[in-house]
N, C-alpha and C positions, 0 to 999 in steps of 0.2 A: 579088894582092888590093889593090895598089895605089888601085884604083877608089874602093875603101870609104872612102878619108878623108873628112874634115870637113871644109869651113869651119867657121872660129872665130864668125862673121859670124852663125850661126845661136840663139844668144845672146842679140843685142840684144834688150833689153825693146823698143824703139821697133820693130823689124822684129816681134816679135812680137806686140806691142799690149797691151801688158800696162802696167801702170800706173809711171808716171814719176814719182817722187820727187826734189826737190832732198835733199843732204846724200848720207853715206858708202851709204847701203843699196845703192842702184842699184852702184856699183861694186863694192863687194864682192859681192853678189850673180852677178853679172856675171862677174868674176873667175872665180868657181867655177864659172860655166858654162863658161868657156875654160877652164880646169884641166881638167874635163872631155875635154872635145875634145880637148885635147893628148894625154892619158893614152891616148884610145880610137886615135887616129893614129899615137900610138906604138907600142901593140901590136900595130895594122895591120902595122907597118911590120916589128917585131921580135918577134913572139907567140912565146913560150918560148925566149926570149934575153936572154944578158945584160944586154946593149945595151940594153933593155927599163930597166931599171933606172936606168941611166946618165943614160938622157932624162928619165926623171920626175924624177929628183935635181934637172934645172934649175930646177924650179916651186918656188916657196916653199913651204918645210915645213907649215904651216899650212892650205896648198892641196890638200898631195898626195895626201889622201883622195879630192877627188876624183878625179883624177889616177886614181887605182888602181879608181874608180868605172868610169870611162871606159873605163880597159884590160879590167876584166872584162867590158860590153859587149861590147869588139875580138873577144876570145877566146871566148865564148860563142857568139858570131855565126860565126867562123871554126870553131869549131865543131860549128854546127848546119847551117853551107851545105857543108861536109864529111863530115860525120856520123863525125865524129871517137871520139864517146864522152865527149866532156870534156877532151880530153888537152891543150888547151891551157889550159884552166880549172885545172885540175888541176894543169897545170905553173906559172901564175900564183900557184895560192892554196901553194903548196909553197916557192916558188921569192920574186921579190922583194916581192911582195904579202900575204906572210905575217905580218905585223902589221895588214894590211887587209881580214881575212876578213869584215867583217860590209859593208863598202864594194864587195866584187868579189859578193858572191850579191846586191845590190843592182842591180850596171850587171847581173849577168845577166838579171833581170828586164826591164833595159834592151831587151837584146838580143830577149825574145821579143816582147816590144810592137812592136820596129819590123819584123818578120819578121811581124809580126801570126801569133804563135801564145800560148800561154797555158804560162806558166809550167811547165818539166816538169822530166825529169831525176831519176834516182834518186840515192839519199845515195853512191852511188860516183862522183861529182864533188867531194862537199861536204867540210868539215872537221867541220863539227858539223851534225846532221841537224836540228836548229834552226832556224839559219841558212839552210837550203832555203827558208823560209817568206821574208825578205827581197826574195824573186824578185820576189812578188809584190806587195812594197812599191813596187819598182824599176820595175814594170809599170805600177802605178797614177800614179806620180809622171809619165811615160813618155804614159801617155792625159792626165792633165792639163796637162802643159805643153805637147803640140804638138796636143791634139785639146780645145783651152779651149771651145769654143761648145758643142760637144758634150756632155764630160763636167763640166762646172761648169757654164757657162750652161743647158744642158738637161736636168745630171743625169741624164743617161745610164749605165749599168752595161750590162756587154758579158752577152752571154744566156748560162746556163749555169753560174753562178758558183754554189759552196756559200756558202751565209751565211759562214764561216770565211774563203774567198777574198776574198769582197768586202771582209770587216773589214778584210783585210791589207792588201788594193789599197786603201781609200780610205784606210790610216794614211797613203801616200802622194799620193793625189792631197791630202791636207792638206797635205804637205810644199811639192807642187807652187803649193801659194796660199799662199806665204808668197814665194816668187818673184814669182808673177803678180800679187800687189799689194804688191810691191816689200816686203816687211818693215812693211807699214800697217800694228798692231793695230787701228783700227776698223775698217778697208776687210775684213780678215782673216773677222772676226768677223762683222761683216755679211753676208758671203761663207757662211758657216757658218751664220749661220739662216734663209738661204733654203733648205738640204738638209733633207729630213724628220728628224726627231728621232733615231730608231732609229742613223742616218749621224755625226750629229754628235761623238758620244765618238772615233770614230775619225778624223777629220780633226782633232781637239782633239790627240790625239795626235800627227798627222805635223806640224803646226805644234809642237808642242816641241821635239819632234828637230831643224826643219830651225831655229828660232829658237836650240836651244843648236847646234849643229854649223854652223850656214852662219854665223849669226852677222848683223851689220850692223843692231842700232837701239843706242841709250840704254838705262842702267840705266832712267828715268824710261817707255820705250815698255815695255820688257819687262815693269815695273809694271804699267801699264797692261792690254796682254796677259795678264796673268794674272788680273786685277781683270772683263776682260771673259769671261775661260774661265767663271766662275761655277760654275755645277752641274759642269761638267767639267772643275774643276781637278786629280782624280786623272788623268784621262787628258792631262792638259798635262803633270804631274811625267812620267807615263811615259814618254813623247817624250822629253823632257829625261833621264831616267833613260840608255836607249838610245844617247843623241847624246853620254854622258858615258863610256858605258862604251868606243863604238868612239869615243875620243878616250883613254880610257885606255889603250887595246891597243895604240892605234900609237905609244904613246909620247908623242904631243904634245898638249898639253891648252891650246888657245891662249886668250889674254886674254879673250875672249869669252865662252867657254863656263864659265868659273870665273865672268863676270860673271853668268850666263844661271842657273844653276844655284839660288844662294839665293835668286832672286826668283821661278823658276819651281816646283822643288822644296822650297824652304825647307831647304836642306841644302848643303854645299860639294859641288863636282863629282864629288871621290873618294867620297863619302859614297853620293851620286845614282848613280854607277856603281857601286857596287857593290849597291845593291837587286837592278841584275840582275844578278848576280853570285848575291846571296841564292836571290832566287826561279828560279832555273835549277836550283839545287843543290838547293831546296827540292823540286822534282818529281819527282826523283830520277832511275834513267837515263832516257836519252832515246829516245821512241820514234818521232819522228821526225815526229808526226802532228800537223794543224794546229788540233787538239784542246791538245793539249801548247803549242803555242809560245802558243794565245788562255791556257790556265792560265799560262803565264809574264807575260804582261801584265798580268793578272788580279792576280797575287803584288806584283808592281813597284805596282801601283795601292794594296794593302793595306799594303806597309808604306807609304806616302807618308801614308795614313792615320794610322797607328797614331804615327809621327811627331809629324803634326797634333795627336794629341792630346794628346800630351804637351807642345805650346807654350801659354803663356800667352793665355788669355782678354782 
């Protein structure tokens, strides 16, 4: 399976045509796109092996979400050109990827977009039947960074989708434009009101997540950012909610995202993770249905609310 690697080179905002920022954005951003790639070459290399672990440890800590994004792609893909059943998923999300569960049903997502199939897989892969849903985050993020004219320029949606898929998949192609205009709050925004309205809450969302988790502007941009979210600043905190809590699991909650946090949810990062923490619990058991994971968003959105009201006028 050697074949399967990456160039790193696949990345460049300039080879990709995506919008060129002076200052840290462009790099950091960047970064995480090679953290990426490293992680998905690694699991190429060692899928359900120790060694797997060992190689990601080189990537800075900060990175290795994606890192573990990447590897769930690898295994996913290995996977499905096997017809494995998940067992290298399965041995990922068990095994050294086990503080990364909400980052590997992510790259899986990865995985079906570039096989061009649509997100499947029963809860006998997953850790939390939840988490299933991600796929489709991973999908959408997946159409909008390598198919940009397409699905952003032309606003395109792949045929067939439940209203519930499409939410998920565009929480991420938002993710995906916070990359392709480099971390801009106006370029972002502007980006966001040329979709029809019905689309917008959810691209409002995958720009929280990827603005607290990827990280790379100013306290003053993130202002900004949230100043332009307007009507859809419960679904900005959600994003942000999400990117706090898989930043709580794995342990590392880096300088960024403690920044991102009180400007985007008006809350510290612990606080912001743990809504979905609340509204998960709040739903009671899980039944796995992408009914349940839109009510968990739904919950994260009402306390960010409820919050709100209780700040000063």
């Amino acid at each position: 399976m050697a074949a399967l690697g990456q160039e790193l080179d696949q990345v460049d905002f300039g080879r990709r045509r995506f919008r060129l920022r002076t200052g840290p954005a462009r790099e950091t951003l960047e970064r995480a796109g090679r953290s990426f790639l490293e992680g998905f070459n690694a699991a190429v290399a060692y899928p359900a092996d120790d060694r797997l672990a060992s190689e990601i440890e080189r990537i800075d800590v900060p990175l290795r979400g994606f890192a573990y994004e990447g590897a769930g792609m690898a295994c996913a893909v290995l996977d499905i050109l096997t017809l494995s059943g998940g067992r290298n998923t399965r041995a990922l999300l068990r095994g050294p990827a086990s503080d990364y569960p909400h980052l590997v049903h992510v790259g899986v997502g990865w995985a079906f977009a570039r096989l061009r199939l649509r997100p499947g897989w029963g809860r006998a892969v997953v850790r939390d039947p939840l988490l299933r849903w991600l796929a489709w985050d991973g999908y959408g993020f997946h159409q909008g960074f390598f198919h940009t004219d397409r699905v952003i320029g032309g606003k395109v949606v792949e045929h067939g989708l439940t209203e519930d898929q499409r939410a998920i998949r565009d929480q991420g192609v938002g993710r995906s434009l916070w990359f392709q205009e480099c971390a801009d709050p106006e370029a972002v925004a502007l980006r966001i009101d040329d979709f029809p309205r019905n689309r917008r809450p959810d691209l409002w969302s995958g720009v929280g997540l990827a603005a607290t988790y990827a990280g790379g502007v100013r306290a003053d941009e993130l202002e900004s950012l949230a100043l332009l979210a307007g009507e859809y600043r419960a679904d900005l905190a959600q994003g942000c909610s999400f990117a706090c809590e898989a930043r709580r699991v794995s342990g590392v909650v880096p300088e960024h995202t403690r920044l991102a946090a009180p400007i985007l949810a008006g809350v510290t990062a612990d606080v912001a993770g743990s809504w979905a923490n609340r509204a998960q619990h709040a739903l009671g058991p899980a039944d796995g249905t992408s009914a349940q994971y839109q009510q968990w968003r739904a919950g994260i959105r009402n306390l960010w609310a409820d919050n709100m009201e209780g700040q000063p006028s």
